[in-house]
N, C-alpha and C positions, 0 to 999 in steps of 0.2 A: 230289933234283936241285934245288940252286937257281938262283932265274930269272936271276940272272946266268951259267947256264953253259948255259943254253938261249938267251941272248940268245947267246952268242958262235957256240953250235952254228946258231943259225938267222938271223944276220948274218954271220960271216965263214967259215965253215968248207964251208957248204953252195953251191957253186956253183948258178946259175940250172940249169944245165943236167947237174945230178949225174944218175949213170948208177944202177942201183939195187943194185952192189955197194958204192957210195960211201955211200947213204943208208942202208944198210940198216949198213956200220961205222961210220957217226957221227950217226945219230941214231935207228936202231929197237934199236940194243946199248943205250943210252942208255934209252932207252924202256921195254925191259926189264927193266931195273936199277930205271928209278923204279917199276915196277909192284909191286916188291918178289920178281922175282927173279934168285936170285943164278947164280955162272956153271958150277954145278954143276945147274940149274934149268932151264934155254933149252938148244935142240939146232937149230942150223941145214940146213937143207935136210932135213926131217924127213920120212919116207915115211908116205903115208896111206894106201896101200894095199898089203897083202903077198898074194903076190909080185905086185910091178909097180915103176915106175921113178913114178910120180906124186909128186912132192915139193911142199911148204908150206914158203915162207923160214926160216920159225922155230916150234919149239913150246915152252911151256915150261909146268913145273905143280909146286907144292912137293915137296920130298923128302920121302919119307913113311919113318920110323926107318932102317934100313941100305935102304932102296930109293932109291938114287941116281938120277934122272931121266937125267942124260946117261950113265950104265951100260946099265939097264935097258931106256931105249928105248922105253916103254910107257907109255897111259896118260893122252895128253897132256893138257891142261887146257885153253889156251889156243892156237891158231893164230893166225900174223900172215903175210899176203902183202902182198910188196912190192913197189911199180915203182916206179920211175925217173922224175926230174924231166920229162926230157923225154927224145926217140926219140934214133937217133944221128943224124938228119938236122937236130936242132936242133926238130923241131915239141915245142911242150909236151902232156905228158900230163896231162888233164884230169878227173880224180875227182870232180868235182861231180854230183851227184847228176842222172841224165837221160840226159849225154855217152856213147856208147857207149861209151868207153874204163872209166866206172863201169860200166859195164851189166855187159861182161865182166869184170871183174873182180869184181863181187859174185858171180856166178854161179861164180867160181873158187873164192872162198873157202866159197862154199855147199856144192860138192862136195866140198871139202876137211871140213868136216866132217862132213858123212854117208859119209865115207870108212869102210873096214873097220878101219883103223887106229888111229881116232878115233872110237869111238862112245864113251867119254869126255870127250870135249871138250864143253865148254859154252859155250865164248866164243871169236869170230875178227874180229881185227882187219883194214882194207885202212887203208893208208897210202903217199905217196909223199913226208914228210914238208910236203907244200903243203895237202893235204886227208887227214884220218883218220877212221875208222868202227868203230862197234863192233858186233859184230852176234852176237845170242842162238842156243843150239840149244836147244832142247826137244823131245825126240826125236826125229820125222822134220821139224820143225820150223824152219825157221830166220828168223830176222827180225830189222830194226837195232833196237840197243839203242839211238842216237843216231843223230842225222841224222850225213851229212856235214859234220864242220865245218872250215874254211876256217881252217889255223894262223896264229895270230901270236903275236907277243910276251908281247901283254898278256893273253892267252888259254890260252897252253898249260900253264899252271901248272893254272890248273881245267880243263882236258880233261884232264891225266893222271891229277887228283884224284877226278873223277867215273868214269875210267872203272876204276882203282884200286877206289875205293866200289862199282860196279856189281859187278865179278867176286871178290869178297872178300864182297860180301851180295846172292847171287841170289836174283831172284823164283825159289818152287818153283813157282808157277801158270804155265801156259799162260792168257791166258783169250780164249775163242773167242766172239764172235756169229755164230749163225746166221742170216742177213739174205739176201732177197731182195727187191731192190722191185716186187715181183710177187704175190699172194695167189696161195695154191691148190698151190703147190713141198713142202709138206711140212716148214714149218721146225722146228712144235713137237713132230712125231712123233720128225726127228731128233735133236734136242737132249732130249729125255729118253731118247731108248734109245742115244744114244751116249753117256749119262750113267751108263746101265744099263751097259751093256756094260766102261766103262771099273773103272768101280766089282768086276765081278766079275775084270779084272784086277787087283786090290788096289790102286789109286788112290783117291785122298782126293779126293773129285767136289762140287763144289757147281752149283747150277742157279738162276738166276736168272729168274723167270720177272717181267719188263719189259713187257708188256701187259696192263696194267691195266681197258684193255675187256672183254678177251675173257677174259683171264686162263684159255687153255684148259689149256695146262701145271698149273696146279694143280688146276685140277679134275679133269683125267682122273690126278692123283693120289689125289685125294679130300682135299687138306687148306687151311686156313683160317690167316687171317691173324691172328696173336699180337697181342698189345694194342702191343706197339712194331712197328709196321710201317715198309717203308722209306722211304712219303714223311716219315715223322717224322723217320728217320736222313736222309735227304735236305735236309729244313728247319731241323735243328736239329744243330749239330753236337756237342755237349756230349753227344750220345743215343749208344749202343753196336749198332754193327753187327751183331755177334752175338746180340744179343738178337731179332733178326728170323727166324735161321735157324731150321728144323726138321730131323729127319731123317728121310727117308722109308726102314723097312725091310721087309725081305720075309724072313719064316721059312718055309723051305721043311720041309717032312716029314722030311726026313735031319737036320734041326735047325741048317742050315745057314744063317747070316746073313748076307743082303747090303744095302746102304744106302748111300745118299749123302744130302745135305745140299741142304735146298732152300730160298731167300729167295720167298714165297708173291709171288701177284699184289696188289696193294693197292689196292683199287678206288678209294679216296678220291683217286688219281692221278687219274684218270678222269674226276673229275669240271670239274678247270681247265683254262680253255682257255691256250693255246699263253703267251698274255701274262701269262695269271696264275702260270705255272711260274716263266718269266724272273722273275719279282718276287718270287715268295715262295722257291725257292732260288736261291742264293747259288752261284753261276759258271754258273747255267743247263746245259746241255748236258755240262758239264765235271767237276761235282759228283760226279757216280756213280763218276767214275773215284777221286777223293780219296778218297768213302766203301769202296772197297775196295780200300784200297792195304795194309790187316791184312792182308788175306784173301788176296793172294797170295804170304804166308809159309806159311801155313798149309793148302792147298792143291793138290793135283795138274795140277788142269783146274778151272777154271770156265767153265760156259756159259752166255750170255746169250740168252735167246729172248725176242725184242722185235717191235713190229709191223710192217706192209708199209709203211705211207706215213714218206715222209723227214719226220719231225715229231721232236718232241723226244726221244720213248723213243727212235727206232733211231737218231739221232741221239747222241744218250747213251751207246748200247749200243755203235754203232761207234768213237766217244772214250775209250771205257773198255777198249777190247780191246785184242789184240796181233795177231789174224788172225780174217778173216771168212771165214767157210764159207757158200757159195752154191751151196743145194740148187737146182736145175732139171727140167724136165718136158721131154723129147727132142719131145714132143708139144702143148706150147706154147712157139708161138715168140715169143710177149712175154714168157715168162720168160726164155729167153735174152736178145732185149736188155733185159733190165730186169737180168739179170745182167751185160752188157758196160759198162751205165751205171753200176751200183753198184762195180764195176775201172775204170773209166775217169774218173769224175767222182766221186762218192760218197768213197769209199776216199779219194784224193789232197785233196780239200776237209780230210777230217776231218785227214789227215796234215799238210798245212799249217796248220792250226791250232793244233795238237799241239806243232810243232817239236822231237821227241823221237825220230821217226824212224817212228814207226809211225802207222796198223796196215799191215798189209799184206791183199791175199787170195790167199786160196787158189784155186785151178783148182774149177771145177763140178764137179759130179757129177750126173747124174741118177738121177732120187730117184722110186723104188715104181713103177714102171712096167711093162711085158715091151712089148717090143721089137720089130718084128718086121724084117725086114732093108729094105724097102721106106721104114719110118718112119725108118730111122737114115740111108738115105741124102736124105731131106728134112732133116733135123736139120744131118747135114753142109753140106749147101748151103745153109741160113740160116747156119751158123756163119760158112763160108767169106766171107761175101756180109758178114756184119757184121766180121769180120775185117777184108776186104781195103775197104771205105766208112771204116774207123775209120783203116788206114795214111794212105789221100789223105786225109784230112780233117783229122787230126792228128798222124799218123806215131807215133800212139796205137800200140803190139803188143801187140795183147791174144790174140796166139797161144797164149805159156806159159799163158798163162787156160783157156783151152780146150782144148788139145792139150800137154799137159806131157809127155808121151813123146815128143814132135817133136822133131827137131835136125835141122841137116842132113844127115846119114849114114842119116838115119831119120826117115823122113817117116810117123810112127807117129799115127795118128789117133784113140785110143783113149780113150775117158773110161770114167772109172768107173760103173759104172750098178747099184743099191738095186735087187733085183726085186721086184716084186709079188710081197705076201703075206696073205692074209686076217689071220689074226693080226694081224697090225700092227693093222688097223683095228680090231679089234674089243677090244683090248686097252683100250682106257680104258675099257669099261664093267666090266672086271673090277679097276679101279687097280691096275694093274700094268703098268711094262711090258712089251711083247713081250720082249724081250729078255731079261728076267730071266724070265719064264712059258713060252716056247716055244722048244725046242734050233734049230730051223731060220732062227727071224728070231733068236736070240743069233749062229749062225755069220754071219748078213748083214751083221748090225753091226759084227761082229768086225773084218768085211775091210774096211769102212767105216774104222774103226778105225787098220786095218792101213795103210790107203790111206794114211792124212792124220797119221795122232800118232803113233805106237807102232811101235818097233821089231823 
């Protein structure tokens, strides 16, 4: 597409107040086309769900030998939802990231990918050609691959070119911190046995253990930091990332191998304080994300387990992710808000910064506890109570946070909740995880698993 035929498309063609059968024939056809695909490739008002009537404006994904896309019908690659400049009353429709008009619409096209019809898709655009969006799946996953950005002229040649580059060379990585800013929630239990767990689904796992104090993650491994450690890879860029990893395996007696890949704690972190970081590397807080931007080629899931205070590591850890997982205790209630702080301010600080669209987080879970019905209804009523303080305060909804079965039709209150299991605890003195060592805490994790990644 050249930019003089998107100057004409988005000066004189495109009414202020185009309707979104208008935008969607003269400038998401257009769109399509610059993406690289052809008209055998794209299928309009494409069903995501069989049998049902749910439709996605457009899909489109290459022909793959005599498997024609607009024949076959299956498969899709890409989804694009589209509105309309503005309403028919004349109000404009507003997709800036915030405006409820974004809100629902992102949640459109979220759905539309985790559709039955679409667990191949990997990438779904929103656009009303005034603001457009690209946004990731990785498996039960979804998250923007770009902010919202605001078209113009002198811009849409590199939004088509970036977002072209983005779905033509996908990260394989997910990569998750697990963060709370709370001590005592269970971060580094869950981040290696959801490391365990994912691994013995045949995932390519690496684990980043980012607390360089405590560095418990590697020790209830049992291993030690290689002569190239990552403050090195950190301060010195010419140094190889890889030469930091290890593999942690487990031979079971059926002679059956399972392993993932671990970057050790590096205690020499530990030792500078906060001002001597910012000096000795180079973009501060921002660096960790650079040093492993290999690593999410080559990868399934990375997980970062970093410490409780907002300081440099979870700082780091959260700039370098794509989704944060925020374990909770139903029976501490400064976990929970310390988990509405880290969705409500934490999360959005690091995403402004970013300007890339992420991270995002994920809904809580509560983590190794047992329950008993009396506790959950005090849990509900701190949640409700930080809920409904965080609407008048900020019109902040941190509902989806807590309650992601919730809609209106269904005022489903249910979080996922890790039971107490001995095992778990006792698993580090054996280095191993539970999950890989005991059939009972593997099926916990599984659902854990099941809950948040995995199809």
């Amino acid at each position: 597409m050249l930019l003089t035929d998107w100057n004409h498309i988005l000066d004189n063609i495109l009414p202020d107040e185009s309707n979104e059968a208008v935008i969607s024939d003269i400038f998401v056809r257009f769109l399509i086309n610059a993406l690289g695909f052809n008209q055998q490739e794209q299928i309009s008002q494409f069903k995501t769900v069989k049998p049902g009537n749910r439709t996605v404006d457009f899909a489109a994904r290459k022909n793959v030998d005599s498997d024609i896309f607009t024949l076959s019908k299956i498969n899709p690659y890409l989804l694009i939802e589209v509105k309309a400049r503005a309403t028919g009353s004349g109000a404009k429709i507003n997709l800036s990231e915030g405006t409820p008009q974004y809100i629902n619409t992102r949640e459109q096209i979220k759905r539309y990918l985790l559709d039955s019809n679409c667990t191949t898709s990997q990438w779904g655009i929103i656009t009303n050609s005034v603001h457009i969006q690209l946004f990731r799946r990785h498996g039960k996953v979804v998250f923007p691959a770009t902010p919202s950005i605001l078209i113009k002229k002198d811009n849409i040649n590199a939004i088509v070119s970036n977002v072209k580059n983005l779905i033509y060379n996908p990260p394989k990585a997910l990569t998750v911190c697990v963060y709370n800013n709370k001590g005592g929630v269970g971060k580094t239990t869950t981040t290696v046995n959801l490391a365990a767990t994912l691994a013995q689904q045949g995932k390519q796992v690496l684990v980043i253990d980012f607390d360089p104090q405590q560095g418990d993650l590697t020790k209830s491994l049992g291993l030690e930091v290689r002569e190239i450690s990552l403050y090195d890879c950190l301060s010195d860029r010419d140094l190889d990332i890889h030469d930091t990893i290890q593999p942690f395996i487990v031979k079971f007696k059926s002679g059956q191998l399972l392993k993932f890949d671990v970057i050790p704690a590096d205690s020499k972190l530990g030792n500078f304080t906060e001002q001597d970081l910012a000096t000795r590397i180079e973009k501060g807080s921002a660096r960790l994300k650079d040093v492993l931007k290999s690593l999410v080629y080559e990868y399934d899931y990375i997980f970062i387990d970093c410490p409780t205070n907002w300081m440099f590591f979870s700082q780091s850890s959260l700039y370098a992710c794509d989704a944060v997982l925020i374990p909770t205790k139903h029976n501490n209630l400064a976990s929970l808000d310390n988990a509405a702080k880290v969705i409500k301010e934490l999360v959005p600080k690091v995403k402004a910064a970013r300007q890339d669209g992420g991270p995002i987080a994920l809904p809580i879970f509560f983590n190794g506890e047992n329950i008993t019905p009396p506790q959950l209804k005090i849990a509900n009523q701190e949640i409700v109570a930080i809920i409904t303080k965080e609407i008048k305060a900020s019109k902040f909804n941190l509902l989806p946070y807590f309650y992601p079965k919730y809609i209106k039709d269904d005022t489903n209150t249910k979080i996922f909740s890790l039971p107490s299991y001995a095992i778990v605890a006792g698993a580090a003195f054996a280095r191993i995880p539970a999950a890989f060592k005991d059939s009972t805490a593997a099926k916990y994790y599984l659902e854990l698993a099941k809950e948040y990644f995995i199809l």
